[in-house]
SEVO-853001 format. One record per residue (C-alpha): x, y, z; residue number from 1. Coordinates in nm, 2 decimals. Each point is the difference from the previous one (the first is absolute). Layout:
BEGIN
<u->X	v->Y	w->Z	i->NUM> $
...
END
This chain:
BEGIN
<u->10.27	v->15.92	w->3.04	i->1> $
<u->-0.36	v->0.00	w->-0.07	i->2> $
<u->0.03	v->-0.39	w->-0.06	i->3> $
<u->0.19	v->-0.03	w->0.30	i->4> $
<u->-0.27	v->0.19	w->0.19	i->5> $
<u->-0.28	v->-0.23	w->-0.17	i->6> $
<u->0.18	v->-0.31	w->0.11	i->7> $
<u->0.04	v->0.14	w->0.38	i->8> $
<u->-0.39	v->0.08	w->-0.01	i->9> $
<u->-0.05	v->-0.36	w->-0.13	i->10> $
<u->0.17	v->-0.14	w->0.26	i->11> $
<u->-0.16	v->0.15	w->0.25	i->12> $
<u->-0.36	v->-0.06	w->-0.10	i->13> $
<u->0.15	v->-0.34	w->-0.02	i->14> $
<u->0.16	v->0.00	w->0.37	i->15> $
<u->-0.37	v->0.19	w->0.11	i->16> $
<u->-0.19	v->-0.34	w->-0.15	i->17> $
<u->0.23	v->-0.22	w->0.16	i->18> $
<u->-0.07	v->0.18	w->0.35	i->19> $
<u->-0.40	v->-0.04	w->-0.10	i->20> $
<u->0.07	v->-0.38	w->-0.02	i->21> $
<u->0.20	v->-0.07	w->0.24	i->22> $
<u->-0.16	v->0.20	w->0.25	i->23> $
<u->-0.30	v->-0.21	w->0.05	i->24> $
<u->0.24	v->-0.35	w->-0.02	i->25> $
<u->0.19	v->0.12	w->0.37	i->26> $
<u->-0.24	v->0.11	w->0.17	i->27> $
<u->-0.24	v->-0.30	w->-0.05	i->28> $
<u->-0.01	v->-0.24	w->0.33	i->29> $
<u->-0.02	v->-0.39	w->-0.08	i->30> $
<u->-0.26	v->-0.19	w->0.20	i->31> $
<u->0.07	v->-0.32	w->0.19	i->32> $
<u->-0.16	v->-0.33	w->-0.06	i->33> $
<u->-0.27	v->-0.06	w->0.19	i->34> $
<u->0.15	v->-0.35	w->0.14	i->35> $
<u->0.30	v->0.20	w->0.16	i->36> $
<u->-0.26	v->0.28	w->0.15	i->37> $
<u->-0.17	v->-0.33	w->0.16	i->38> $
<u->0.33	v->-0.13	w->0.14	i->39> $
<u->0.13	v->0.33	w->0.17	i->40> $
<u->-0.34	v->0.06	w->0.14	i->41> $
<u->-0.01	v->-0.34	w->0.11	i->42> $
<u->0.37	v->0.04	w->0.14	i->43> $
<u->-0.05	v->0.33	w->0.20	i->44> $
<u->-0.33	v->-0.15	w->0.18	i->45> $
<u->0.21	v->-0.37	w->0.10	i->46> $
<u->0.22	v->0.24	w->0.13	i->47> $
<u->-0.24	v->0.25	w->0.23	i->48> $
<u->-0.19	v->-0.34	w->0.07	i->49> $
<u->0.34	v->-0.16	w->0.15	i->50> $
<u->0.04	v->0.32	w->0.19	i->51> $
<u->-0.31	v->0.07	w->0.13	i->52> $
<u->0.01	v->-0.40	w->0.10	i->53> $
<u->0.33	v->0.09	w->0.18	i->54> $
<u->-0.11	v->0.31	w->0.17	i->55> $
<u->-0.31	v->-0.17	w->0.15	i->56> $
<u->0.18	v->-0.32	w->0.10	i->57> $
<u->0.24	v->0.25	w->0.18	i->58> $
<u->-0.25	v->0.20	w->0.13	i->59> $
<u->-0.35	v->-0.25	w->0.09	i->60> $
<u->0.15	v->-0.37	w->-0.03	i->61> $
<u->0.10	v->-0.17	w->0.34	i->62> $
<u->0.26	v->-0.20	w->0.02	i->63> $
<u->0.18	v->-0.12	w->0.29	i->64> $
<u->0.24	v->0.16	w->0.25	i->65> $
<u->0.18	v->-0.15	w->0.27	i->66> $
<u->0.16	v->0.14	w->0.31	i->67> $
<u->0.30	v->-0.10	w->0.29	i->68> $
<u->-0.11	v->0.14	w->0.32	i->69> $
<u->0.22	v->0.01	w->0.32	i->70> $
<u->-0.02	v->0.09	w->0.32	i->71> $
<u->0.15	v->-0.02	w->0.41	i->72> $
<u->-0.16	v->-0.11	w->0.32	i->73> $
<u->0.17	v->0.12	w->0.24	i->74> $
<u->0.14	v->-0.23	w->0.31	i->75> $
<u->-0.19	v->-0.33	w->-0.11	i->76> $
<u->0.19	v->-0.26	w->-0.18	i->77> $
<u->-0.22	v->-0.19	w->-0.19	i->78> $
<u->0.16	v->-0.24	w->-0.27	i->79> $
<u->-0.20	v->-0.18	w->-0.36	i->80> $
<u->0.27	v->-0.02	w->-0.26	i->81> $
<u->-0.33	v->-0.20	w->-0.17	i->82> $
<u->0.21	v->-0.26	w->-0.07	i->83> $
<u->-0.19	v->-0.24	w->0.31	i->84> $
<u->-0.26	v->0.02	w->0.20	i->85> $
<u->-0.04	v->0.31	w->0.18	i->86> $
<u->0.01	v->0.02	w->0.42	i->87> $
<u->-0.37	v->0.07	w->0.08	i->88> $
<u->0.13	v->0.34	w->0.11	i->89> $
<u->0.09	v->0.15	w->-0.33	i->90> $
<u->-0.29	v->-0.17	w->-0.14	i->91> $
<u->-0.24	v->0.22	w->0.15	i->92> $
<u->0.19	v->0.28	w->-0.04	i->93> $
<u->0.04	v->-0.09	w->-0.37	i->94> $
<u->-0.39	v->-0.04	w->0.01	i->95> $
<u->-0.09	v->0.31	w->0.20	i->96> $
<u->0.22	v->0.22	w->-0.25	i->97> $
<u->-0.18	v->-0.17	w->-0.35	i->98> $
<u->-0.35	v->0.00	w->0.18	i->99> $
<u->0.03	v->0.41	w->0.09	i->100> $
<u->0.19	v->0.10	w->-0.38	i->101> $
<u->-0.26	v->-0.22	w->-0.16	i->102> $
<u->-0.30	v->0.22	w->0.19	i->103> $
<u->0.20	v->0.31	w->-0.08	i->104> $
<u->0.02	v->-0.06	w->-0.38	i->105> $
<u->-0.35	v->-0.16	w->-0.02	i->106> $
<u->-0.13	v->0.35	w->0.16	i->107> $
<u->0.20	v->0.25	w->-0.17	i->108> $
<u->-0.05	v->0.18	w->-0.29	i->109> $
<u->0.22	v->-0.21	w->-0.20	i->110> $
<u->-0.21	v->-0.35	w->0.10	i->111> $
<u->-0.04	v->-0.07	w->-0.35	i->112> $
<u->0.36	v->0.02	w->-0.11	i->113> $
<u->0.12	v->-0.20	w->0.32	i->114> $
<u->0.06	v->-0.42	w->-0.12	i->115> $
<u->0.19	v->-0.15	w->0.33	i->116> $
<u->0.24	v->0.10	w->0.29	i->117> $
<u->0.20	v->-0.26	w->0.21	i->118> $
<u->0.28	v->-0.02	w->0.25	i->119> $
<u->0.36	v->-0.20	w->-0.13	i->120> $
<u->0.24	v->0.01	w->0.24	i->121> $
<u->0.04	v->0.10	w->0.34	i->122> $
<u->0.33	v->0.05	w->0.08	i->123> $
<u->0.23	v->0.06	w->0.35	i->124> $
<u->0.17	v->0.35	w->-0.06	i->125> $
<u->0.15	v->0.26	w->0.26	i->126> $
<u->-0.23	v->0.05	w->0.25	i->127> $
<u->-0.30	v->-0.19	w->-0.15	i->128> $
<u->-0.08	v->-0.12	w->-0.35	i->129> $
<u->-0.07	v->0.07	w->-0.34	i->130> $
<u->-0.28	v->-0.09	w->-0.15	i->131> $
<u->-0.06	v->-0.04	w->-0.38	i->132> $
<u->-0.31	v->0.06	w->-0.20	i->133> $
<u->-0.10	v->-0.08	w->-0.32	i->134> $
<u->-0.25	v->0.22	w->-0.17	i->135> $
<u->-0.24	v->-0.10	w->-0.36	i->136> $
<u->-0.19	v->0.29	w->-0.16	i->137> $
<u->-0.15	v->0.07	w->-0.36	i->138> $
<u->-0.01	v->0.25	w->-0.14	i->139> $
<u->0.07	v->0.22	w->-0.33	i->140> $
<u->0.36	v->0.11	w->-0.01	i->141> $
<u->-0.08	v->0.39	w->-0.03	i->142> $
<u->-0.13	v->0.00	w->0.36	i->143> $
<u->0.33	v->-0.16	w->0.15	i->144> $
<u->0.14	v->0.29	w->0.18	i->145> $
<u->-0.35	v->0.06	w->0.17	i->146> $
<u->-0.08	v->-0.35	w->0.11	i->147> $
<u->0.36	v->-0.02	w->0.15	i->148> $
<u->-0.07	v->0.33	w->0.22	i->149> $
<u->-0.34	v->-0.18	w->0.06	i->150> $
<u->0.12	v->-0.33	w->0.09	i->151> $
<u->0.28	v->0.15	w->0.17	i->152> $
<u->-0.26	v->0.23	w->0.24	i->153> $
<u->-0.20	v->-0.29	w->0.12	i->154> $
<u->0.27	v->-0.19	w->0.10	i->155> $
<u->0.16	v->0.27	w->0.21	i->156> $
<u->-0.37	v->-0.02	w->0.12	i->157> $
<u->0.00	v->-0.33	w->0.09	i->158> $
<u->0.32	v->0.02	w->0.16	i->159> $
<u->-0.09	v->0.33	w->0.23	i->160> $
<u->-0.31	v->-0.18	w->0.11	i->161> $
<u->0.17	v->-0.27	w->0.11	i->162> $
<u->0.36	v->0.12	w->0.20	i->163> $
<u->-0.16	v->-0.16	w->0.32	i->164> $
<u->-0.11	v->-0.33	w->-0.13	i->165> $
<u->0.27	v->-0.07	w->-0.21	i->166> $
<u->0.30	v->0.25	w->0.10	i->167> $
<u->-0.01	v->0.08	w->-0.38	i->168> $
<u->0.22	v->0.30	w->-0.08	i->169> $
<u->-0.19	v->0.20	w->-0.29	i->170> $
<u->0.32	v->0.23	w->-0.06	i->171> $
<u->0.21	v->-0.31	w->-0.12	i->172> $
<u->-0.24	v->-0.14	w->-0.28	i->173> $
<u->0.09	v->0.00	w->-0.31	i->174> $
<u->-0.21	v->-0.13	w->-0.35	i->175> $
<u->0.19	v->-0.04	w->-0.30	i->176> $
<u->-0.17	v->-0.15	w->-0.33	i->177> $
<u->0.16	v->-0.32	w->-0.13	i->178> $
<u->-0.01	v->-0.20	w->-0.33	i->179> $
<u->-0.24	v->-0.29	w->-0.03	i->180> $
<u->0.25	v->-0.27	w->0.04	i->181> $
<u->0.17	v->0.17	w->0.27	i->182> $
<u->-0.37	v->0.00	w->0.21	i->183> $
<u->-0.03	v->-0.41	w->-0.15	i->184> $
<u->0.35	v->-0.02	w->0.16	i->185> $
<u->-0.02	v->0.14	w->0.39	i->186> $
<u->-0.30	v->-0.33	w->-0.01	i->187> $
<u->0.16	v->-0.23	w->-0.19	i->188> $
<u->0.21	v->-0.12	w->0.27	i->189> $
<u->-0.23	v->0.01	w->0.27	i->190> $
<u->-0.16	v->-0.30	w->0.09	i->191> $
<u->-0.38	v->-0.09	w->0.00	i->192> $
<u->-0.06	v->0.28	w->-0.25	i->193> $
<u->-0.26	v->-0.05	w->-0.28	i->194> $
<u->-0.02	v->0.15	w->-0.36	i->195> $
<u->-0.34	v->-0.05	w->0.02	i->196> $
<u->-0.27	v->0.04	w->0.33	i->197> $
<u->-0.33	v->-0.12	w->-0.19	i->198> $
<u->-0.13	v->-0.36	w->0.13	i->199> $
<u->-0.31	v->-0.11	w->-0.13	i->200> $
<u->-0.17	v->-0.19	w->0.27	i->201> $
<u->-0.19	v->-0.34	w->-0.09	i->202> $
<u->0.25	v->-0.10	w->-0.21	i->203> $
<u->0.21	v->-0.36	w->0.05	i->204> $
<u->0.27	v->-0.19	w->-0.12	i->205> $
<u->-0.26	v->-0.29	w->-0.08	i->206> $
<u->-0.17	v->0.16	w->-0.31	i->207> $
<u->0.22	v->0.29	w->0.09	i->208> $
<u->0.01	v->0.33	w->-0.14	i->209> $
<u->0.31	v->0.17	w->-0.16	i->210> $
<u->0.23	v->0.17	w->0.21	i->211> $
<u->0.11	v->0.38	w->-0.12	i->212> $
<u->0.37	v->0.06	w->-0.09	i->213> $
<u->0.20	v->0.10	w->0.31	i->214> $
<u->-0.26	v->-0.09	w->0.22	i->215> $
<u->0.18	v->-0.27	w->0.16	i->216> $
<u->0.41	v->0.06	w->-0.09	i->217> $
<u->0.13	v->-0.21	w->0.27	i->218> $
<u->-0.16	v->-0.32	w->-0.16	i->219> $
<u->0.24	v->-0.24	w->-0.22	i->220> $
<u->-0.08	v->-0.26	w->-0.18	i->221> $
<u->0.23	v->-0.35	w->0.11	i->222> $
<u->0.10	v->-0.15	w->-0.34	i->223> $
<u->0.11	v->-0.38	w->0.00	i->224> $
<u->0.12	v->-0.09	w->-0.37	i->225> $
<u->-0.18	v->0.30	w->-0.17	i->226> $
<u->-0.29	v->-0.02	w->0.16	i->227> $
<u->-0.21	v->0.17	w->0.33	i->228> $
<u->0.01	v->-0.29	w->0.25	i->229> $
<u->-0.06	v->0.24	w->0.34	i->230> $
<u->0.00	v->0.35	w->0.07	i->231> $
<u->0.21	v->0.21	w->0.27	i->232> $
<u->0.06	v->0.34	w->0.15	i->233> $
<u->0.28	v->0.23	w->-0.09	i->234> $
<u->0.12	v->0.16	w->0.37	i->235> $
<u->0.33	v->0.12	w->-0.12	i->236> $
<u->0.18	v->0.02	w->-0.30	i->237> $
<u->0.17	v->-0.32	w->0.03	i->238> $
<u->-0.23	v->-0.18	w->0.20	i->239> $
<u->-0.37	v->-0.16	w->-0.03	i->240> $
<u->-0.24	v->-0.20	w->0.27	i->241> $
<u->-0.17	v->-0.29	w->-0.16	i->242> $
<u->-0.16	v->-0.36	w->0.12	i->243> $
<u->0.24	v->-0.25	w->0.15	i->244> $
<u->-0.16	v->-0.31	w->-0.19	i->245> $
<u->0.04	v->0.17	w->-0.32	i->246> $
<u->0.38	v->-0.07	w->-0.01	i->247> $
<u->-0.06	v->-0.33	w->0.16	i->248> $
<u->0.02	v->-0.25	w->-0.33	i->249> $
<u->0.15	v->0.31	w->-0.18	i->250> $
<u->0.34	v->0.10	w->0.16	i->251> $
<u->0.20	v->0.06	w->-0.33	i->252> $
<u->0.07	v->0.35	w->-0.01	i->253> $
<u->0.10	v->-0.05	w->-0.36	i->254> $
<u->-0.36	v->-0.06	w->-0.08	i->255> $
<u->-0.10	v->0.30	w->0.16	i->256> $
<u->-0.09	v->0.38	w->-0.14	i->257> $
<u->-0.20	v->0.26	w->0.16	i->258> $
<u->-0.22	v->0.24	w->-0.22	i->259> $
<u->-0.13	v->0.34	w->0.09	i->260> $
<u->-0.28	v->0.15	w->-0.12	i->261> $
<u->-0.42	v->-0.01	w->-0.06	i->262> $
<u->0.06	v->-0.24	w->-0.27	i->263> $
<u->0.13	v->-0.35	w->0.09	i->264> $
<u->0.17	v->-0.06	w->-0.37	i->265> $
<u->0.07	v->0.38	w->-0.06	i->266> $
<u->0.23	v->0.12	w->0.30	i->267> $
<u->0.16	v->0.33	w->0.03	i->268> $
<u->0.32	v->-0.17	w->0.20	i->269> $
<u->0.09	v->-0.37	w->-0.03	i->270> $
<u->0.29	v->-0.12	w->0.29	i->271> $
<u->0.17	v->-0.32	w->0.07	i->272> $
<u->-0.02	v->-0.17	w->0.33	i->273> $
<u->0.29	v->-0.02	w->0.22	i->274> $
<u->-0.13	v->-0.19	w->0.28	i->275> $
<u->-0.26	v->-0.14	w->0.18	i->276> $
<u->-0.06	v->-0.05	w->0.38	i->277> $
<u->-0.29	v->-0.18	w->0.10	i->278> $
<u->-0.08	v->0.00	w->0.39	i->279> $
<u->0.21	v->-0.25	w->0.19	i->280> $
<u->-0.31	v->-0.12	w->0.18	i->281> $
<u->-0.26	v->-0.08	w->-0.35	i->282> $
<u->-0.18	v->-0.29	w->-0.02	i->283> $
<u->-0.24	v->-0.17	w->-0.26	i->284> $
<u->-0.30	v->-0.06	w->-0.02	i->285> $
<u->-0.12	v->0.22	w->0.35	i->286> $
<u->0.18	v->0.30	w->-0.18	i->287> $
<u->0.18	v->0.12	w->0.32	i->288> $
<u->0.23	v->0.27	w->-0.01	i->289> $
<u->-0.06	v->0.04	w->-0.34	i->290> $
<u->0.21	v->0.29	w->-0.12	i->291> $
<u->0.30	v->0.07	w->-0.26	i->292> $
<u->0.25	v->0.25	w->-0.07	i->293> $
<u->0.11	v->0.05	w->-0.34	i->294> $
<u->0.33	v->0.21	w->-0.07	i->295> $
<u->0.04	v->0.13	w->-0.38	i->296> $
<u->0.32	v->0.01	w->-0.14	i->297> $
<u->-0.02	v->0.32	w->-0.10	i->298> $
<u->-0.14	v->0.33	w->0.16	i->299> $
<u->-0.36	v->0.15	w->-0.10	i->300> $
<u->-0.03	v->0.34	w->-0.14	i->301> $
<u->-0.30	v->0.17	w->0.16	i->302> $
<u->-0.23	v->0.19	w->-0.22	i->303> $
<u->-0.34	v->0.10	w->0.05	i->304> $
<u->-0.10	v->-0.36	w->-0.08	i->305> $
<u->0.19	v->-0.22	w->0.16	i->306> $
<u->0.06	v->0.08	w->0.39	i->307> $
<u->0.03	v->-0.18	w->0.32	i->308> $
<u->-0.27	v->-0.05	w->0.24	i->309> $
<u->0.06	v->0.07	w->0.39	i->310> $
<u->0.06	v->-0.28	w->0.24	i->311> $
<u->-0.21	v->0.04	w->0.27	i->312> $
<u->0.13	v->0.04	w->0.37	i->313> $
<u->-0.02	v->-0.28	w->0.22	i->314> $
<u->-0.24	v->0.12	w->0.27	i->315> $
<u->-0.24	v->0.10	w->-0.34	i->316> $
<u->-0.40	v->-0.12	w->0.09	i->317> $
<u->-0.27	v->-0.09	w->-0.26	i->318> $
<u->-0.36	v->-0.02	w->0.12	i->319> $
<u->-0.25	v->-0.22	w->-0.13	i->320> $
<u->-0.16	v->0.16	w->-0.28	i->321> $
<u->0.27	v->0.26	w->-0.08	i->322> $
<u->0.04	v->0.05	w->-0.38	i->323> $
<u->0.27	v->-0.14	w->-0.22	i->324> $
<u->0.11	v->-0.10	w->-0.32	i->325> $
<u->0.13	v->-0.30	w->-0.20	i->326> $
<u->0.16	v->-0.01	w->-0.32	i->327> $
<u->0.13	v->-0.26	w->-0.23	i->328> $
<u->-0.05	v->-0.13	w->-0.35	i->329> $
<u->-0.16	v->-0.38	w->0.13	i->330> $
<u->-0.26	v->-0.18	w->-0.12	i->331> $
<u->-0.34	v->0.18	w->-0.04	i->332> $
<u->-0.16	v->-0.30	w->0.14	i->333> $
<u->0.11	v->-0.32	w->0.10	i->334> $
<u->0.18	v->-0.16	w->-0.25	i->335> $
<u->-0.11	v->0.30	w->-0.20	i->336> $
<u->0.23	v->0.22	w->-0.30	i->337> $
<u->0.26	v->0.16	w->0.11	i->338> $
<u->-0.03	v->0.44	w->-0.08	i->339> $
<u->0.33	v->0.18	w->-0.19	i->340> $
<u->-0.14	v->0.33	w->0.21	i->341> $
<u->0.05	v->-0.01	w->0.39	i->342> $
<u->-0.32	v->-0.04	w->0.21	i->343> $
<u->-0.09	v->0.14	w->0.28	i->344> $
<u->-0.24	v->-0.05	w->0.29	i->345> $
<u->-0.13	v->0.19	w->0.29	i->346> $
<u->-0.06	v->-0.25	w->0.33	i->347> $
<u->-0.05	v->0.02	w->0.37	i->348> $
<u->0.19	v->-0.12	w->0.28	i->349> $
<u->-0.15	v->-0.25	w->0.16	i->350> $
<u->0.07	v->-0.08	w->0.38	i->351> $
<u->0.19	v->-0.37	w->0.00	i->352> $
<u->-0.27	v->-0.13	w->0.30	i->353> $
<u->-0.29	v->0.03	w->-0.31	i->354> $
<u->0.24	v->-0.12	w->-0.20	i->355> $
<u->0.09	v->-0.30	w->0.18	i->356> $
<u->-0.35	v->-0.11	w->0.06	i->357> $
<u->-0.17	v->-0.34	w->-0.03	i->358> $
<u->-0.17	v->0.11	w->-0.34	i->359> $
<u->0.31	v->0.19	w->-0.14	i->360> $
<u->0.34	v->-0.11	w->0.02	i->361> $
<u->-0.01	v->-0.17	w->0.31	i->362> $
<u->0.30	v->0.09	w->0.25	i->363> $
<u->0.24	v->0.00	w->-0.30	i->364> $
<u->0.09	v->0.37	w->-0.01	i->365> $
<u->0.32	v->0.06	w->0.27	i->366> $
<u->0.08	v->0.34	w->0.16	i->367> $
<u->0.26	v->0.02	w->-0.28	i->368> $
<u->-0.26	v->-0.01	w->-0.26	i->369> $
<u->-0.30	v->0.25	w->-0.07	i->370> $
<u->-0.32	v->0.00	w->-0.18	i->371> $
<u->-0.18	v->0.20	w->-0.25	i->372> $
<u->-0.27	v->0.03	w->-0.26	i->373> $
<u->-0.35	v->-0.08	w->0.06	i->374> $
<u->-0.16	v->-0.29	w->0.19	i->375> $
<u->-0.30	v->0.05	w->-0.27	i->376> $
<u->0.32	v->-0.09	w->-0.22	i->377> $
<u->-0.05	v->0.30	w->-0.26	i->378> $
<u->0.36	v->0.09	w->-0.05	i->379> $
<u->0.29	v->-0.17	w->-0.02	i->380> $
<u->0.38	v->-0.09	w->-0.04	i->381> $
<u->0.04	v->-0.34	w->-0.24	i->382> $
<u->0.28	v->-0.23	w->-0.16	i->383> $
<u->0.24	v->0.18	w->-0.09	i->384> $
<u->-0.03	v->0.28	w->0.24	i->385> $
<u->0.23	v->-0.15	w->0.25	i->386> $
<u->0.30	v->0.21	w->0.11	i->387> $
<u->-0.22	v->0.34	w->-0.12	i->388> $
<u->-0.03	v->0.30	w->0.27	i->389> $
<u->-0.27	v->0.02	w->0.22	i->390> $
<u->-0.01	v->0.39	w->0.02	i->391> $
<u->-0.13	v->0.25	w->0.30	i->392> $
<u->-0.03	v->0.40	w->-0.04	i->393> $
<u->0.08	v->0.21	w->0.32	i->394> $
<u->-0.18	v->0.37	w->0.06	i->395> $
<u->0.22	v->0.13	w->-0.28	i->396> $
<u->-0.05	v->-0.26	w->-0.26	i->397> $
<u->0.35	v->-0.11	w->0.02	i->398> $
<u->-0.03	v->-0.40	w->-0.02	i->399> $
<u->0.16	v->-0.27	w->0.19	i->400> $
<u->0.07	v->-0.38	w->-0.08	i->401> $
<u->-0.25	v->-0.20	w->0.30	i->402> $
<u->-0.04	v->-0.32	w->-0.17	i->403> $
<u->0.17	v->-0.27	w->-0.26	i->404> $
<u->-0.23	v->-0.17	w->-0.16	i->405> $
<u->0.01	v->-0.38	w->0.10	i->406> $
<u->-0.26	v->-0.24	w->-0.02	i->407> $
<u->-0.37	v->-0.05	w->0.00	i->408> $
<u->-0.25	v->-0.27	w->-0.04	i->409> $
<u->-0.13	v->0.08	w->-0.36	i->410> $
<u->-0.05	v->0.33	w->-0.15	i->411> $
<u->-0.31	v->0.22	w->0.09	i->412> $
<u->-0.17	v->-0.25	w->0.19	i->413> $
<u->-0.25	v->0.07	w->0.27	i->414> $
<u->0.14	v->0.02	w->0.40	i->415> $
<u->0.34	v->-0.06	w->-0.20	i->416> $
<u->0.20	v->0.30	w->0.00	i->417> $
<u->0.33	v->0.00	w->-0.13	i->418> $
<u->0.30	v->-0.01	w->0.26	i->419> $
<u->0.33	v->0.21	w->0.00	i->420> $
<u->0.34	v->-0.07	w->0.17	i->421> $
<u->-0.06	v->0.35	w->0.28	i->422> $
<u->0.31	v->0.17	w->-0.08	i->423> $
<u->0.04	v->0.19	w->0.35	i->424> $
<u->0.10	v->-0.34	w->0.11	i->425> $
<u->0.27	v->0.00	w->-0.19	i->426> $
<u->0.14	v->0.36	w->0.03	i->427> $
<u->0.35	v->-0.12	w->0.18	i->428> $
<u->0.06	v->-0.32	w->-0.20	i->429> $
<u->-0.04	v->0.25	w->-0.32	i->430> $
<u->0.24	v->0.26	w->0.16	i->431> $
<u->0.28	v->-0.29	w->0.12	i->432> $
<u->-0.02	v->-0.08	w->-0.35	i->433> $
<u->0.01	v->0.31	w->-0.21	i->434> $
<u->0.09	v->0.29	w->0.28	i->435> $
<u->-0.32	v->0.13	w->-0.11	i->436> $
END
């Protein structure tokens, strides 16, 4: 028993050590390596960084917002489906209603947010029309709901203050925020609609300067065997206007592609040619009746930069020195290189009894025809040019097709400005033709 009893005692001085030691071993905590320390720290601020960058895009970063507006007049039937040329009428009205929300934004609270606001469409509805607005704000996403009540307020403003003028009916608008290719859609398939509104003035097709992307979307490029022989104006989306004595030696349609783009040798749409009517009444060398339909084979697609430009009505009047522009990728002097990027130039109308005088072109401009540039000769359209759009912006910016470019005696030359086939001529011949 007693060595019995000595063994128990021994064991459990034995079992007491073994607590001792152990003890010490499990409640010990093992460090990390410093590397790992590094990459966790590292980890958790990437991740605050990433969120703190999300919070104040969300909260302080603009970006952009666009809005659908609609609204009635009441007992006026006005009608722009913005696929022509507007009646004078719904012009105004069109430019009365973007001239007063314009003011309203620019002296609001929210001036600094506001980008553009423009009329679409006016349509005939039940007892009057609709019209239909598009709206272009920026702003950071966070204050969306209090812009819209913003926005929203100012156009009922605009509306109330303007029931007499207009016959608006403030009770029927309605704003609704749209998508970015759904605002690029309600323009894309109106006519005479730019991507881009900046001209440079001074600027010429002779030592040109480049023209902006979308700037000009109705321009094409005429392509005989591969390569830009004239240019031409898109007016629907299977039809073009160009120079009659472009096709004259050149009547193959075969041999014929259109490009359209900024870029003569990098299009965004390349179509095949169809047909070709030149004037029944074009004659070589006076250049008479020198004008050219060209029908593609296949349909455009509109996009933001490629649209058609407005035909102008017939009873349309320049006056001498009114503004307008010529594009084309010609010559940058005569007999000069030809540019890949399409040039533009701002010119003057100038009346065809200057024109026509002893020192200028001397009685060879018809009634059919019309001049512009500068009889200092500063700006011009060259080789290479022919069959480009001569281009004219009304009150609202919206841009009509006045003049084909035709001939000229040289390129830039003083008291030689360059001559364009006057397109409201040739408003019915262009209709009998195309129904347009």
């Amino acid at each position: 028993m007693g060595l019995q009893a000595h063994s128990s005692s021994q064991d459990a001085t034995n079992d007491s050590c073994d607590c001792l030691l152990a003890g010490p071993r499990t409640s010990s905590k093992r460090s990390w390596p410093v590397w790992m320390v590094i990459v966790i720290f590292l980890g958790v601020v990437a991740i605050l960084a990433v969120t703190i960058g999300l919070l104040v895009h969300f909260l302080a970063v603009g970006k952009m917002h666009y809005y659908e507006g609609v609204f009635h007049i009441s007992g006026v039937t006005y009608n722009d489906t913005c696929d022509s040329a507007a009646s004078q009428a719904s012009t105004n009205l069109s430019k009365d209603i973007e001239t007063k929300m314009s003011d309203a934004f620019q002296n609001s609270s929210i001036y600094k947010e506001y980008v553009d606001s423009q009329v679409i469409k006016t349509l005939p509805e039940t007892n009057g029309t609709s019209v239909q607005l598009r709206l272009t704000f920026k702003f950071p996403p966070a204050k969306n709901g209090d812009m819209r009540t913003e926005i929203t307020a100012i156009l009922l403003q605009v509306l109330r203050d303007n029931m007499a003028s207009w016959s608006a009916v403030p009770a029927s608008f309605k704003l609704t925020e749209i998508s970015k290719a759904n605002s690029e859609m309600l323009v894309n398939n109106c006519c005479g609609r730019r991507l881009s509104n900046s001209i440079t003035t001074g600027n010429r097709i002779v030592n040109g300067e480049n023209a902006l992307a979308g700037a000009w979307p109705w321009q094409a490029s005429m392509q005989w065997k591969g390569h830009h022989s004239c240019g031409a104006s898109l007016i629907s989306s299977r039809w073009l206007l160009s120079a009659a004595h472009c096709f004259a030696r050149k009547n193959n349609m075969e041999d014929w592609t259109v490009n359209f783009g900024t870029i003569v040798n990098k299009p965004y749409m390349t179509r095949k040619v169809q047909r070709i009517i030149l004037h029944e009444n074009y004659s070589s060398p006076a250049v008479h009746d020198d004008i050219a339909l060209v029908q593609l084979a296949e349909e455009v697609s509109f996009t933001k930069y490629i649209r058609r430009i407005c035909l102008p009505e017939a009873q349309m009047k320049l006056s001498d020195n009114d503004s307008v522009v010529v594009t084309g990728w010609g010559s940058l002097h005569m007999f000069g290189d030809f540019p890949e990027i399409l040039q533009q130039a701002l010119v003057k109308i100038i009346d065809n009894k200057i024109c026509n005088a002893p020192h200028a072109l001397s009685g060879l401009v018809t009634e059919t025809m019309l001049c512009a540039g500068y009889m200092s000769g500063k700006a011009d359209a060259c080789q290479n040019d022919s069959g480009g759009p001569l281009a004219y912006p009304d009150s609202r910016n919206i841009w009509h097709l006045v003049g084909i470019v035709s001939w000229g005696d040289g390129c830039g030359k003083k008291n030689k400005p360059g001559v364009y086939t006057r397109v409201t001529s040739y408003r019915d011949w262009i209709t009998s033709k195309t129904g347009l």
